[in-house]
C-alpha positions, 0 to 999 in steps of 0.5 A: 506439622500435622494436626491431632487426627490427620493421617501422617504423611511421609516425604513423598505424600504418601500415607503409608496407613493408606498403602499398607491398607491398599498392599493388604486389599490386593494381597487378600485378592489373591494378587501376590506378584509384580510385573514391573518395579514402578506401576505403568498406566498401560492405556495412556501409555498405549503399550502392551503388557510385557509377554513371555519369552518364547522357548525354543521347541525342543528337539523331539524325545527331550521334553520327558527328560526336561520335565524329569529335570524340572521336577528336582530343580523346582523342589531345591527352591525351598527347603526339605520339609519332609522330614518335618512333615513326617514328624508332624503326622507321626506325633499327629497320630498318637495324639488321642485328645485335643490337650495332647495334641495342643502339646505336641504342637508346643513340643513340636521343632519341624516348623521354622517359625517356631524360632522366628520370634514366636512367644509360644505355639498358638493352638485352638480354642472354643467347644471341643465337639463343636459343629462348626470349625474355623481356620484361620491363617496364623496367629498375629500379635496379640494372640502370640501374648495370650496363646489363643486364636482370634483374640485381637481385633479381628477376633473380636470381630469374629465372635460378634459375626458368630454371635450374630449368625446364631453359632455362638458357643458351637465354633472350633477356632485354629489355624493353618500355623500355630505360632505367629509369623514375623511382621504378621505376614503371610505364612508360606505354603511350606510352613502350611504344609508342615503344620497340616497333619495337625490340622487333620488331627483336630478336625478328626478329633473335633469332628465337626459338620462343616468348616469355615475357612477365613481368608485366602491364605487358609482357603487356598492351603486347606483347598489346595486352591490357587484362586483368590478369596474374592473368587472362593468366598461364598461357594461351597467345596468338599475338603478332603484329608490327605489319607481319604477318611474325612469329607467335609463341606468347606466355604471360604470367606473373608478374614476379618481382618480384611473386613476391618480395612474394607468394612463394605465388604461385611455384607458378603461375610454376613451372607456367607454366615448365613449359608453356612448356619442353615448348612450348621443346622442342616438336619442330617439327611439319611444314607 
């Protein structure tokens, strides 16, 4: 029997509130794939890390053809979105205010996590000409209730951050998803994709200065990045829109969720603020 206060611990002695906060550290790192079913202790066992099978040269004037075959067979891994996507950016243009777009996203079908158990389709909110946008990555479970983003803890924690840096009531706050993903998991890439011509709308409707990716599932999709967010935080990038009209400054940095689990890490978000509100305030520099 445990007492009142102590982490409960199953039959192996482990604390799961312990491995789902390890799990969460290393998936905000960027580490999204194992090895080995067990973990090993490659010093003490002084062996190497597995190697790559090595593949048979090829004879010479196939490696085109086999590149050409590789192209189809890795697309028939996932679902055609295209589609979908197509849909997505036909609705996306007509839509010529906010409130429009935030219907046809709720009338949108083309995302398959609309039917995953989602309550409703979770937009936007904050000022609609704010020069600051933040996207996160999905909406979680209590934003699926209440139908806006970043309003549980993570929220919370986000508005004392831009209450702090100096931006409150200047901030756009979306998604890279708009409606939540069974288990609060990470939405996919494909999901990302399909949701992205909305993403374009609202930033060219919104028009904002700069934007604020919080963590790596927004930073790798909106940057089309393969690093972790430890690697991208803090730096500055330039996000471009699929058809080349918007450039806008972009910095990623860590989502306040991982700041609940890792509350030592609040020092590097706070010094990413506050570059990101000197670059806010920027006055604009002429042609």
């Amino acid at each position: 029997m445990r007492g009142q206060g102590q982490s409960p611990i199953d039959a192996a002695g482990i604390d799961p509130r312990a491995l789902e906060s390890l799990l969460a550290f290393w998936a905000d790192a960027g580490v999204d794939t194992s090895y080995e079913d067990a973990p090993v202790d490659r010093l003490a066992a002084r062996v190497r890390p597995p190697q790559p099978t090595p593949r048979a040269a090829a004879p010479q004037g196939t490696a085109r053809t086999e590149q050409a075959q590789a192209i189809p067979q890795a697309s028939a891994q996932g679902p055609d979105i295209s589609a979908a996507i197509a849909e997505a950016r036909r609705l996306a243009a007509e839509c010529e205010t906010l409130e429009a777009l935030a219907a046809a996203i709720a009338a949108f079908d083309g995302c398959g996590l609309k039917f995953e158990g989602a309550r409703q389709a979770v937009f936007a909110r904050g000022e609609p000409n704010a020069p600051l946008m933040v996207i996160g990555e999905g909406p979680g479970a209590e934003e699926d209730v209440q139908g806006l983003p970043f309003v549980g803890r993570a929220g919370k924690l986000l508005d004392k951050m831009i209450g702090a840096a100096g931006l409150t009531g200047r901030v756009f706050i979306t998604n890279t998803v708009y409606w939540r993903p069974p288990g609060n998991r990470t939405p996919t890439p494909q999901e990302q994709m399909v949701c992205q011509p909305f993403l374009e709308r609202s930033i060219a409707l919104v028009k904002p200065k700069v934007l604020l990716l919080a963590g790596g599932a927004s930073a790798k999709s909106v940057l089309q990045k393969s690093e972790g967010i430890l690697s991208l935080r803090g730096r500055w990038f330039d996000w471009t829109s699929s058809d080349g009209a918007m450039t806008l400054p972009a910095m990623p940095t860590l989502h306040p969720a991982f700041l609940l689990r890792q509350p030592g890490a609040k020092k590097r978000a706070w010094t990413d603020l506050l570059m990101l509100e000197e670059r806010v305030d920027r006055p604009e520099r002429p042609g």
